[in-house]
C-alpha positions in Angstrom: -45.8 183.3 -153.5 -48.2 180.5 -153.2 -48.8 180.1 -156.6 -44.6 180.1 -157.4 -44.4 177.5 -154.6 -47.3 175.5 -156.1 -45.5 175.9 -159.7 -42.2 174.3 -158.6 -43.7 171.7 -156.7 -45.8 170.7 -160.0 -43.7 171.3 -163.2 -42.0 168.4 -162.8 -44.8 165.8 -162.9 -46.0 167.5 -165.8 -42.4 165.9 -167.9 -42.1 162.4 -167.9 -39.3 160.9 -166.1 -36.1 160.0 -168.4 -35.7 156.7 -168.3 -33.1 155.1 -166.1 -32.1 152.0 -167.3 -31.4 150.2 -171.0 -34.7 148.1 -170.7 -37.1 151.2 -169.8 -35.9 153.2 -172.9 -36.1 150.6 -175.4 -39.9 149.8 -173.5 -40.5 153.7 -174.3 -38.8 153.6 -177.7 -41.0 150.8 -179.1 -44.3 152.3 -178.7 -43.7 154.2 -181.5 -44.2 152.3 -184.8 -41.0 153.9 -186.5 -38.6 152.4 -184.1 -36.9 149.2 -185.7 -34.8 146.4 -184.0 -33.5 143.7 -185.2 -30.0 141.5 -184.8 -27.7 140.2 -187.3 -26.4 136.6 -185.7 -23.3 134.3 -186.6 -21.8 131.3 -185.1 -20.2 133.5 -182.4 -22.4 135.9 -181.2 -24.9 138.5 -182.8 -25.1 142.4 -183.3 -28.2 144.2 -182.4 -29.1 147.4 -184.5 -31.7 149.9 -183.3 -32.9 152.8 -185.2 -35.5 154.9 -186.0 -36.7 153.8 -189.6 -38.3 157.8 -190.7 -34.7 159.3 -189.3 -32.0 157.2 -190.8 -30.4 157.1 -194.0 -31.1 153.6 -195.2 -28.7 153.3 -198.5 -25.7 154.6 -195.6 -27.3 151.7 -193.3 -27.0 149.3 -195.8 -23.4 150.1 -197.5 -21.6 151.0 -194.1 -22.8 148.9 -191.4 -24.4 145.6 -192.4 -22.7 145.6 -195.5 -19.4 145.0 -193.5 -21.0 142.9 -190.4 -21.8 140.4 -193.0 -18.5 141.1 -194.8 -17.4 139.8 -191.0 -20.1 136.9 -190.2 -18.4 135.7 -193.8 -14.9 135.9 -192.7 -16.5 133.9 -189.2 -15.0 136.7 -187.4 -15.9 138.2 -184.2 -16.0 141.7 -182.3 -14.9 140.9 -178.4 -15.3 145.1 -177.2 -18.4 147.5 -178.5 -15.2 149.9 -178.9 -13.6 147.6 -181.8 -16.6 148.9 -184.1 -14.8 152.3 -184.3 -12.3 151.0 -186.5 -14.7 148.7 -188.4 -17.5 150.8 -189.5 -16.3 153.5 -192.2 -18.2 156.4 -190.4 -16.2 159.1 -188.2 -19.2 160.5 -186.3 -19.1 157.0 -184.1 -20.3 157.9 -179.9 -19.3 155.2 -177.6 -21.8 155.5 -174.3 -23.7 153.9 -171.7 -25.3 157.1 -170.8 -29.5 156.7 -171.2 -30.4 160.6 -172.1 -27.5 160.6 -174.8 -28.8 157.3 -176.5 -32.2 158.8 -176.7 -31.1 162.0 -178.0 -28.9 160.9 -180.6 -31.5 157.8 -181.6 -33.6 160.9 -182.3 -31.4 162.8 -184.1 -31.3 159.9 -186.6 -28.2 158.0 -185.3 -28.4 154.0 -185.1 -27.5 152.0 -182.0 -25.5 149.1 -181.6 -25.2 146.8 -179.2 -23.3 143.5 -178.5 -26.1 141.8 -176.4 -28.9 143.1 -175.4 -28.2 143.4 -172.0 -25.9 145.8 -172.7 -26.0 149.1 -171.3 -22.5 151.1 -173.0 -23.3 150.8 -177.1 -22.1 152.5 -180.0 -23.9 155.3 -181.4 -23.6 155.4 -185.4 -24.3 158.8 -187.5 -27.1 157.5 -190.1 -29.4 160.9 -191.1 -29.9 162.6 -193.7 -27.6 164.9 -194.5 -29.1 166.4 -197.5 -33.1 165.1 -197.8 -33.6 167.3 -200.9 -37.0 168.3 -199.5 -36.9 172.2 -200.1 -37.8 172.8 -203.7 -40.4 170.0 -203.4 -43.3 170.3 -200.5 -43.8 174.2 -199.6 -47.0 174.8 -198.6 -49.4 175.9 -201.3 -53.0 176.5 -200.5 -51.9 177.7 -196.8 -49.1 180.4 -197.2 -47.6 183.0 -194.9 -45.3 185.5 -195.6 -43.8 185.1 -191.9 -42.6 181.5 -190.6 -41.7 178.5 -192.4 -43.3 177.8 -195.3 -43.1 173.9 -195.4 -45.2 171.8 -196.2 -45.5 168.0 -196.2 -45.9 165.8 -199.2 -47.5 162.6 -200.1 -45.1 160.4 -198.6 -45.9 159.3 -195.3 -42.0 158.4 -193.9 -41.3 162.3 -194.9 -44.4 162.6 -193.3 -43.0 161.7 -189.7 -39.5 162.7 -191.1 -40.1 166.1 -190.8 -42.4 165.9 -187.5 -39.6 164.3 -185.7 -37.3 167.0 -187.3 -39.9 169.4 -185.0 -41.2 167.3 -182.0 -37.6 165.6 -180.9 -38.6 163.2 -178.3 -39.2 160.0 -177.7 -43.3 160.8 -176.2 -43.7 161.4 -179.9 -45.7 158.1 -180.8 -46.9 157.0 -183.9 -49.2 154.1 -184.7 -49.5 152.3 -188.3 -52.7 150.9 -189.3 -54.1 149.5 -193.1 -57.3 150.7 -193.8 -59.4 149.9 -197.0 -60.0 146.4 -197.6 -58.4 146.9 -201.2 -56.5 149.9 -201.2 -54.8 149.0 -197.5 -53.8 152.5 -197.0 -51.2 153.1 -194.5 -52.5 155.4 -192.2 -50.7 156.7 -188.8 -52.2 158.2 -185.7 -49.6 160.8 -184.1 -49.9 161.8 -180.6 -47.5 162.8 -177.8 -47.5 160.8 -174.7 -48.0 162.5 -171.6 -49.4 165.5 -173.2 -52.6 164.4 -175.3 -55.6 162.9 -173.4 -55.8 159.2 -174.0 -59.3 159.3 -174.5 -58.7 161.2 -177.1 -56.1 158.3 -178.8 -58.3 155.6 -178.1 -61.7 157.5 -179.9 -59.3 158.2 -183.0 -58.1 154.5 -183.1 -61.5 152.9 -182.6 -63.4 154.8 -185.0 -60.4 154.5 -188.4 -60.1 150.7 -187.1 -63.8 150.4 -187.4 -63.8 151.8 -191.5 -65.0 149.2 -193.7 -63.7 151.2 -197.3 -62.6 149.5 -200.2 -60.2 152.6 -201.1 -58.9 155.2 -199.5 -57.7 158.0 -202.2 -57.1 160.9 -199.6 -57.0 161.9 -195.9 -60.0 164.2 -196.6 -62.2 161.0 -196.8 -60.9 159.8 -193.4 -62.0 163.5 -192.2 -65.8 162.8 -193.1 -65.8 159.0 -192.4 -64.5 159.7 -188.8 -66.5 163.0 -188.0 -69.1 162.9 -185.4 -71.7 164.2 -187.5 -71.8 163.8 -191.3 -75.0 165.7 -192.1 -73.5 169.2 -190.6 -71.5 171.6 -193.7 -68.9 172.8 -190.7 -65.4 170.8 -190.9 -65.2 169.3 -187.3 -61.8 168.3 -187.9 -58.9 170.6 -188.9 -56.7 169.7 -192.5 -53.8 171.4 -193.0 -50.8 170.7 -195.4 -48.7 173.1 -193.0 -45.8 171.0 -190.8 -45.6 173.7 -188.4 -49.7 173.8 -187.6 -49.5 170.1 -187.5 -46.5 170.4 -184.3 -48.8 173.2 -182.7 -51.8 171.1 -183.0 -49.2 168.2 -181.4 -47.8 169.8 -178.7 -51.4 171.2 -177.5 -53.0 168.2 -176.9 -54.5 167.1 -179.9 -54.2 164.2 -182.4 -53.0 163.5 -185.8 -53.8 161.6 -188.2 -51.9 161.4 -192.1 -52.7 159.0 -195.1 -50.3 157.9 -197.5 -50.3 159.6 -200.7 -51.8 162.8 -199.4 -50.6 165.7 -198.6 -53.1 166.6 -195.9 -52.8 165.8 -191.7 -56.3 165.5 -189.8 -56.0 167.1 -186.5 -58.3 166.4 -183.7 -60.5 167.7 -181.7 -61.1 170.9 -183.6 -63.0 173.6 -182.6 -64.9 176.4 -184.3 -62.7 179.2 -183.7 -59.0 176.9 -184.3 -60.5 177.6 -188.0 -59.7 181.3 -188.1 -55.8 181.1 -186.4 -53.3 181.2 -188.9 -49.6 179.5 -188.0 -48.7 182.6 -189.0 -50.0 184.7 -185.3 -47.3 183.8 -183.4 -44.7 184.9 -185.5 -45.9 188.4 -184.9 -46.7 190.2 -181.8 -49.5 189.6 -179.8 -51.5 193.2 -180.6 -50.9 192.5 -184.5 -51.4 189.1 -184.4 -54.9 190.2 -182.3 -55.9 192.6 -184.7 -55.6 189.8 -187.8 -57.8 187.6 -186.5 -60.6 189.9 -185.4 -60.4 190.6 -188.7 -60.6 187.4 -190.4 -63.9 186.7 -187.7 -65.3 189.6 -188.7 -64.9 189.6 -192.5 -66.6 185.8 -192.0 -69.8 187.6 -190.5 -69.9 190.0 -193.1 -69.6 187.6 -195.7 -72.2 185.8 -194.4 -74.5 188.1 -193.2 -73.7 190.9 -195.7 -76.4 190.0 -198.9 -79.3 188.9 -196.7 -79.2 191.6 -194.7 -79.4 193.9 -198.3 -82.6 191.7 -199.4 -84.4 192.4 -195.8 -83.4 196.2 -195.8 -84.5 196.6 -199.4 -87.7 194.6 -198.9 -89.0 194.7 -195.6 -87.4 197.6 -193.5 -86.9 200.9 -196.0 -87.1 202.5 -192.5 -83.5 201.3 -191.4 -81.8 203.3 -194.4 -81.0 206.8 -193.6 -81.8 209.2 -195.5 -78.9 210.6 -197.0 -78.5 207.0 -198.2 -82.1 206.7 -200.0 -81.3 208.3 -202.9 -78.4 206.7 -203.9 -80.0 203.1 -203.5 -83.2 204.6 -205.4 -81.1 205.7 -208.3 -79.0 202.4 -208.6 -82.2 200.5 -208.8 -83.9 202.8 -210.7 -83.5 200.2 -214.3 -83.4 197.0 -212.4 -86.5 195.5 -212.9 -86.1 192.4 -210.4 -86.8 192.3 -206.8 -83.8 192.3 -204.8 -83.3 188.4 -203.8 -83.4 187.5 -207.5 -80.7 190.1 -208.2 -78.6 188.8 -205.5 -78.7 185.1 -206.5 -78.1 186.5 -209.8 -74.6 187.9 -208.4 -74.0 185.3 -206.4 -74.1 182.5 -208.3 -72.0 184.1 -210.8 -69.3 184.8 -208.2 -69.5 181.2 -207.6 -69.4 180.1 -211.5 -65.8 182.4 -211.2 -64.4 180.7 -208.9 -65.1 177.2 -209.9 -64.3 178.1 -213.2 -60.9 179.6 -211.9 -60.2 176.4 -209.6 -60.3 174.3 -212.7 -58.2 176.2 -214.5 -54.2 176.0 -215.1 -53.4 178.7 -212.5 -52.5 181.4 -214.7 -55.2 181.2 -216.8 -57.3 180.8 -213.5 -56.1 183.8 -212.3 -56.8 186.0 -215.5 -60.5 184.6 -216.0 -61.3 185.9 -212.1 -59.9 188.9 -212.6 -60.9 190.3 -216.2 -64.2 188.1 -215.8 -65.3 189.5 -212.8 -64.4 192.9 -214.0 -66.2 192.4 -217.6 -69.5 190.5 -216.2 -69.5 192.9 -213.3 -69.7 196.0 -215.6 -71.8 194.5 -218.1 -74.5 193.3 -215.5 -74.8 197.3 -214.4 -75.1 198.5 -217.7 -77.7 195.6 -218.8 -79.4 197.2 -215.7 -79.3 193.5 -214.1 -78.2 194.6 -210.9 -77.4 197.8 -209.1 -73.9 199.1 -208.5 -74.3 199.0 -204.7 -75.1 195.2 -204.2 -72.3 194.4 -206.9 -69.5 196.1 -204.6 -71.7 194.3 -201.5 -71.0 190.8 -203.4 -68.0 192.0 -204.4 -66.6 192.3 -200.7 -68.6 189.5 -199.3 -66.7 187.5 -201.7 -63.4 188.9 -200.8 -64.2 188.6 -197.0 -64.5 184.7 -197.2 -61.0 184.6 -198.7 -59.7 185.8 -195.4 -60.4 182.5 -193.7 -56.9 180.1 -193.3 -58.9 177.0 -193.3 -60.0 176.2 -197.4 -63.0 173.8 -195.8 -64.2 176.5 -193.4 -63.9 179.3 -196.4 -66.4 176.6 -198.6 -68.8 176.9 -195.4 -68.9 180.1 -195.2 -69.4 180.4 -199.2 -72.3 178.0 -198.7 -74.2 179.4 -195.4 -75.1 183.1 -197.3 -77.5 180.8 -200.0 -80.0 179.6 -196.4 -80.1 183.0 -195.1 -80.4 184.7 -198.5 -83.9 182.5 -198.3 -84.9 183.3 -195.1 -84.4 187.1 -195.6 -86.2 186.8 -198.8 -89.4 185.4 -197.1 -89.3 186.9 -193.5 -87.0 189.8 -193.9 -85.2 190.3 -190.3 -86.8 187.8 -188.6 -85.8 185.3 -191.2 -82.2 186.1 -190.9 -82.8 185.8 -187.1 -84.6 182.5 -187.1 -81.7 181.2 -189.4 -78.8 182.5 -186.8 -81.1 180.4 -184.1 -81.1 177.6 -186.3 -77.7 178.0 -186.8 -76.2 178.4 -182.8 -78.4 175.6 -182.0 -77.1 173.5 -184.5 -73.3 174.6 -183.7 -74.1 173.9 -180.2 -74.8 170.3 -180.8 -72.2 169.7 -182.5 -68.9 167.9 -181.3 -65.4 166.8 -182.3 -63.6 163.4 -180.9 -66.3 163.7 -178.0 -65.3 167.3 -177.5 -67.8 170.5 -177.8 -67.1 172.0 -181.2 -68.2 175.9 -180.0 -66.0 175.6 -176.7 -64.8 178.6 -175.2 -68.2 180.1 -176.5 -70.4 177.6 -175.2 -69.6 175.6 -172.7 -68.1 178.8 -171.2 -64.4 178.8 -171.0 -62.9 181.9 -169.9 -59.5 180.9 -169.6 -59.5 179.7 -173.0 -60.2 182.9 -174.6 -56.9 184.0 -174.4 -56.2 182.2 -177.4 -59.3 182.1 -179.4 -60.5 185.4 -181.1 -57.4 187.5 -179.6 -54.1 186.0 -178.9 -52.7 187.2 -175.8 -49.0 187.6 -175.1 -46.9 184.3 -175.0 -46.1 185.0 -171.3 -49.8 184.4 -170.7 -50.9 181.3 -172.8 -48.4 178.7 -171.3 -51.2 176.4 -170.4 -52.7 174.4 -172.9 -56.2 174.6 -173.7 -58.6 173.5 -170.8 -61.2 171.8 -172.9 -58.6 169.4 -174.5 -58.2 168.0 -171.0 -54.8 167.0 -171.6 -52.1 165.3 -169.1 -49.6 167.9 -169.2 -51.1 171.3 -168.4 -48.1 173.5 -169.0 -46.3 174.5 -172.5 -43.5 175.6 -170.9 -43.6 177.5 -167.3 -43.4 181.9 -167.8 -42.4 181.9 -163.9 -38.8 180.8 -165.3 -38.5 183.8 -167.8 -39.4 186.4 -165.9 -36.6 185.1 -162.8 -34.6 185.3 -165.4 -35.5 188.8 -166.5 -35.4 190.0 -162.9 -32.0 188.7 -162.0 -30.7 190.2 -165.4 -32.5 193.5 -164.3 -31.2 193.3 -160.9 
């Protein structure tokens, strides 16, 4: 009961206040860098026009409203009532209100806003979206699919950039600030965060350290990544890329901050931590056990892969003991023709795993696809024969190389990739206790490591248990309402579960 009490008392200074008056929602409006103004003056008196510039259709703008104002400022003619615009503009979906919620809902749902001074609290709200952006066949998501969920994707335009953001997040805490970075390039670049929600901390750190860039060009958002990363000489992304719109709205509506560059097709989302790299978009469209299950997977199969092949060089050469028996002959008679130690063997494999795929990124995709497969098959087959390597460490590779794939994140996956090449050293020269001094080496140096000011290993270390029910598992909806402690954001709730289950106890009842 105390709890319930303590919810309802709270949940409403977690949502900003609408505001109440004309003046306090333009204030609010104009944070954001996509809201335009702007007045279109005669020798009688002067129409002002607000909009959001990302929401709007500007050709219907221009032909049906200022086309025919200035059709009127020619004509020295003049409009006494906000009401008289009904019969002037050629648009049917015209809403004549004074009412502050309605403005900002329909300002967000791409309408335009007119006003006869600006003063003026009853206005005219104009039907200006898009009805048909054409968008579909152009920016699905490539390099992160999913077979459940949306599969869009954004593009290299930065207005269909916040276009399709605002499509997702519609409210007016949705702020966006424009910057030009690269002293000859002069990139547009935008910093997305929600106000109220994201810790300003947070906003400030992002703003500071792209304001402080001294580039001649920017090509991509993936240079921003490494220029405003809190460590550049660490192979683990601390910031999370994605080309997915609906990752980009989690990441927004958590707490965290966004950052997209014109002409790529890429948002930056900050802070990041190590395990945000192995949810896929695609766990909450499934339920909880499933979506569970997935990603214990996908940690797992990025331990094996990285882990697997040393561990094979420090059995083989240091610890014969560990194999059982039953297992002794087989390895004997696979290695029987091989006449290189094991470590040589494996970098053998390895690198050609890597040659593959390098080869098969390069490649037109079909082509790419055929050289992985018939390459790896023919080189695979030929190495055993050629008694090169054994049969057992190629289906070892062979899985290792298929566990990385598992991964959502590309940058993560190339981390992984590169980690095994270390510990394949180690376990060469110190069998076991080389691959344990290289996991020391390793938690030490994920422990130091930090995104936007935030610990990059948190719930693991610092200890968070409330955030592990949405880090290795995800728990049922019900229980992750609250957004993640270590973000430290405004608004603690998501939405409030209290509400939903009233509901499915009156309906019970």
């Amino acid at each position: 009961m105390f709890f319930k009490k303590w919810l309802q008392n709270n949940k409403h200074k977690q949502q900003p206040a609408p505001p109440q008056s004309m003046d306090d929602l333009l204030t609010q409006l104009k944070r954001s860098s996509d809201f335009r103004q702007f007045s279109l003056t005669n020798e009688k008196g002067y129409l002002i026009i607000s909009y959001y510039r990302t929401l709007v259709d500007h050709q219907k703008l221009q032909e049906r409203v200022l086309k025919v104002f200035r059709e009127l400022a020619l004509q020295q003619s003049d409009i006494h009532r906000i009401d008289d615009i009904t019969n002037i503009i050629p648009i049917e979906d015209i809403v004549i209100t004074e009412d502050t919620e309605m403005i900002e809902s329909k300002l967000l749902q791409g309408y335009g806003m007119l006003q006869l001074k600006a003063s003026d609290r009853r206005c005219a709200m104009i039907q200006l979206f898009h009805e048909n952006t054409g968008l579909r066949d152009q920016n699905e998501a490539e390099n992160e699919f999913s077979v459940v969920g949306p599969k869009i994707g954004f593009v290299e335009n930065i207005e269909i950039y916040i276009h399709l953001l605002r499509q997702h997040i519609n409210s007016s805490q949705l702020i966006i600030k424009e910057m030009n970075i690269g002293s000859m390039s002069h990139t547009k670049v935008i910093i997305i965060y929600i106000e109220g929600v994201t810790n300003e901390h947070h906003v400030q750190t992002m703003t500071e350290r792209l304001q402080n860039i001294d580039y001649d060009v920017v090509f991509d958002s993936s240079q921003l990544h490494q220029i405003i990363s809190d460590n550049s000489l660490t192979p683990f992304p601390l910031a999370l890329t994605t080309e997915r719109v609906d990752r980009a709205v989690w990441s927004l509506i958590t707490g965290q901050v966004a950052v997209l560059s014109n002409g790529s097709p890429y948002a930056i989302t900050a802070p990041a931590t190590l395990l945000d790299f192995f949810i896929s978009p695609e766990d909450y469209y499934l339920p909880w056990l499933l979506a569970s299950f997935f990603r214990v997977i996908r940690v797992f199969g990025a331990l094996f892969s990285i882990f697997a092949s040393s561990i094979y060089i420090a059995v083989l050469t240091y610890h014969y003991e560990m194999i059982p028996r039953v297992l002794l002959g087989p390895l004997n008679f696979s290695r029987h023709n091989v006449p290189f130690p094991p470590v040589l063997e494996v970098f053998f494999l390895e690198i050609t795993i890597e040659l593959l795929r390098e080869a098969g990124a390069r490649l037109p995709a079909k082509v790419g696809q055929t050289l992985g497969i018939v390459g790896g098959i023919v080189i695979g087959q030929a190495a055993v024969e050629a008694a090169l390597t054994s049969n057992v460490l190629l289906i070892i590779v062979a899985l290792s190389a298929l566990a990385s794939f598992t991964t959502p994140i590309f940058k993560m996956s190339n981390t992984i990739r590169f980690l095994r090449f270390p510990l394949i050293i180690f376990a060469s020269i110190w069998g076991g206790l080389g691959i344990a001094i290289g996991i020391s080496f390793l938690l030490v140096h994920l422990s130091r490591l930090e995104s936007l000011g935030s610990p990059y290993t948190v719930p693991l270390y610092p200890f968070r248990p409330t955030d592990f029910k949405d880090s290795i598992i995800r728990s049922s909806l019900m229980v992750i309402a609250k957004r993640p402690a270590h973000l430290r954001t405004r608004s603690i709730w998501r939405y409030h579960p209290s509400r939903e289950q009233e509901n499915k106890n009156e309906f019970d009842e």
